[in-house]
N, C-alpha and C positions, 0 to 999 in steps of 0.2 A: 284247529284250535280257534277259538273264538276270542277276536281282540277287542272287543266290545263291553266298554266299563259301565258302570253306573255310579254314578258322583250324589252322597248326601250331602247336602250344606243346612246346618243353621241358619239363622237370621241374624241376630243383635250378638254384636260381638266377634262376626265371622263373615258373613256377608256384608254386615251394616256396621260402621266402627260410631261403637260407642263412646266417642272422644267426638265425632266430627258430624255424628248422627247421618250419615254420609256413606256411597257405595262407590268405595274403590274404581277410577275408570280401568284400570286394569284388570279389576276381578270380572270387569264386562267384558271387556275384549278376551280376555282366558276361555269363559266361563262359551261362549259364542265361538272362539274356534274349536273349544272340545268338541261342539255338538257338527260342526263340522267335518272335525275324524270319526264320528260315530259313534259318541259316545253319549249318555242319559244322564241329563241334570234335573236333580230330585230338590227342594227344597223339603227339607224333614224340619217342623217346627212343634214345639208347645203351642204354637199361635192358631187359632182356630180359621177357618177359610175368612171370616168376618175380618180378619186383620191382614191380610197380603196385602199389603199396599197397591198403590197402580205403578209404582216406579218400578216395583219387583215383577208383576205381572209385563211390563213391558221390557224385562228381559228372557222372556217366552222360552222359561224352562219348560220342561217336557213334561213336569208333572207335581202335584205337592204331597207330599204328606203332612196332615194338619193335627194339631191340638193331639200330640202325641199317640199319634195311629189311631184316634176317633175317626179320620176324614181321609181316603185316599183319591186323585182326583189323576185323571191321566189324558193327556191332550183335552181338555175342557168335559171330560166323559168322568163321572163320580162312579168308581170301583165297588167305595166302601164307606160306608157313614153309620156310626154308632151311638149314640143317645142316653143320657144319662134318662132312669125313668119317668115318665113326666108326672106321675104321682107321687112323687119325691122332691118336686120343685120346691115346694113351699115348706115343707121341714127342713130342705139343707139348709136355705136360706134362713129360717126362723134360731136354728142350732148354730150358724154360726154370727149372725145376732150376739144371740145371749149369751157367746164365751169371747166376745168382745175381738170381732176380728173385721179390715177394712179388705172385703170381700171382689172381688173379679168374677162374675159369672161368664162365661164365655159357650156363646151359639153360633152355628154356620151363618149365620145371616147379620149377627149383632152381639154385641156384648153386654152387659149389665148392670151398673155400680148403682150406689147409693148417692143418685143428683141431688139429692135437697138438702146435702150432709150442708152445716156451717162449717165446716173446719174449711182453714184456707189453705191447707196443705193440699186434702184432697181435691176439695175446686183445681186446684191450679192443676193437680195431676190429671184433672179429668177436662178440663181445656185442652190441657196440651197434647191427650188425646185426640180431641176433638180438632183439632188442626192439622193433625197428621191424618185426618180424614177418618178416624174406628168410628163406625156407627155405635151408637153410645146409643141404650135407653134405659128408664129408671129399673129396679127392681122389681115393683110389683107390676110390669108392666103384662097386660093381658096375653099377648104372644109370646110368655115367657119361656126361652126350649133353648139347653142347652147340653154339649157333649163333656165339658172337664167345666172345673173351676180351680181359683185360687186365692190363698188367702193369707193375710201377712196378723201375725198373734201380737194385738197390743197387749195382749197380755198371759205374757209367757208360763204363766203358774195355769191356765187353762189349758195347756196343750195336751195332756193326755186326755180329757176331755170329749175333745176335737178326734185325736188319733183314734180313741176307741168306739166315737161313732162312725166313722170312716170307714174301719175295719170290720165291722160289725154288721157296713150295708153293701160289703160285697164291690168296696174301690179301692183303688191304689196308691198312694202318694209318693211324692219325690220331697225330699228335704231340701231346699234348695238353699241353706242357713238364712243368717240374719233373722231365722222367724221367719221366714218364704214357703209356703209349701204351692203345691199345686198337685190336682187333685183329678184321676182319671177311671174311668171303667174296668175297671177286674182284668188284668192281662195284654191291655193295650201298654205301647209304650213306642220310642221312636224306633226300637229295634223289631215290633212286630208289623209296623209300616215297613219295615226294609225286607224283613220273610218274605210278607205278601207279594212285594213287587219282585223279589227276586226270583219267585214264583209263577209271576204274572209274564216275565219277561223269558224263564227260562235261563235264567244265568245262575252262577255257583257263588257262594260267598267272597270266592276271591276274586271276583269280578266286581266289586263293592268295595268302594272309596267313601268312609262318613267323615265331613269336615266339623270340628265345633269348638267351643271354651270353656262350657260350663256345666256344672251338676248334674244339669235337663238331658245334656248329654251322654251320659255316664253307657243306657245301657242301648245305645248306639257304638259306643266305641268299644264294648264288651262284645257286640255282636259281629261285629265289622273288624275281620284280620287287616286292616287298611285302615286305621284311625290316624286321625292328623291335627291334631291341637291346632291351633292358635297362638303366638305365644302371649297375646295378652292375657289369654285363657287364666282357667285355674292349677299352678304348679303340680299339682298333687296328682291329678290326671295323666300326666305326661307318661306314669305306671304303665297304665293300661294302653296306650298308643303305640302307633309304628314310627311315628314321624312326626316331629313338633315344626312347627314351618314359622315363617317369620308373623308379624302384628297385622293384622289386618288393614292399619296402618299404611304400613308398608311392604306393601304389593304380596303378602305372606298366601294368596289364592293363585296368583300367578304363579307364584316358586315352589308353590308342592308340587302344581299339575307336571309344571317343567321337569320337575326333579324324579316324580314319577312319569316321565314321559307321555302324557295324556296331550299335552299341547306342545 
């Protein structure tokens, strides 16, 4: 019998608590004696390789899944990398323009917004990008290559719009409310990065542990007989899960692994 797990974790909201922008010292210490017993820390993100921070890199998981199964990357070795088409740049971009929406282009290298926007909302959100280290550059910028995007509807009477050219060029989106979507390649998704790897690694679904809180998550903890909310997560979730573990807060990465005896 093989006692050898594989642990997905999110990022914002599960790894990272979104109250204190801040990673648990406990979920390090857990998170480093799992890998100890032998078992695989996966980070699974929406976030493309451009955004792994160096604090999260510096707790030398074993491997990411990025921008929701676009990117699979395993001891510093890329698996699997997927590409929205590069002839398609400059339409997605012009289409979600004209139906009025404040756009996230996201590539393995860099991400993309609109820098010369006035509004001081955005400035400030693309600062404070810009601090937390994302490599940030304009849109029409000449090395422009990127695997998903996203995009938030200022104006919500445009959305079918949007939905129906999305669907129309062969991509996927996740509703993530408030007017949130975010937007990937035909079939990828955080649960076709956990296929692969489980694949890759030769282990069974029930050797697969996915931790998360949010929407982004959904068809991770569909795919994974071992889902474990959050509890700051989103209530609704908790459906489809095995296990709602404490806030991220408070130490809730320590007390699944324990509870599921992984540490």
């Amino acid at each position: 019998m093989n006692n050898k797990k594989i642990l997905f974790f999110d990022i914002d909201g599960t790894l990272i608590s979104e109250t204190s922008g801040e990673i648990p010292e406990s979920t390090k210490t857990a998170l480093k004696k799992a890998q100890e017993n032998g078992h695989i820390t996966i980070i699974n993100t929406g976030r493309t390789r451009a955004l792994i921070e160096p604090r999260l890199q510096d707790m030398k998981f074993d491997g990411y899944i990025c921008g929701c199964g676009t990117y699979i990357e395993i001891h510093n070795k890329v698996l699997y990398h997927k590409t929205i088409d590069k002839h398609k740049y400059k339409e997605i971009i012009q289409v979600l323009k004209d139906n009025e929406t404040e756009m996230i282009i996201e590539g393995r290298e860099s991400i993309y917004m609109d820098t010369e926007t006035k509004d001081k909302q955005k400035q400030a959100k693309i600062q404070e990008f810009l601090q937390r280290g994302f490599p940030i550059k304009p849109l029409n910028s000449e090395d422009l290559s990127f695997d998903k995007f996203c995009f938030i509807l200022e104006n919500p009477d445009k959305r079918e719009n949007i939905i129906e050219y999305i669907e129309n060029e062969g991509l996927d989106y996740i509703d993530r409310g408030s007017n949130l979507f975010e937007v990937v390649p035909k079939g990828h998704s955080k649960a076709s990065g956990m296929e692969f790897l489980l694949n890759y690694f030769n282990l069974e679904k029930e050797d697969s542990y996915a931790f998360g809180d949010s929407y982004n998550d959904t068809t991770m903890f569909e795919y994974c007989p071992n889902g474990i909310l959050m509890a700051n997560g989103k209530e609704d979730l908790a459906q489809i899960v095995r296990f709602v573990t404490k806030d991220v807060d408070e130490d809730g990465i320590e007390y699944a692994l324990q509870h599921f005896n992984i540490v």
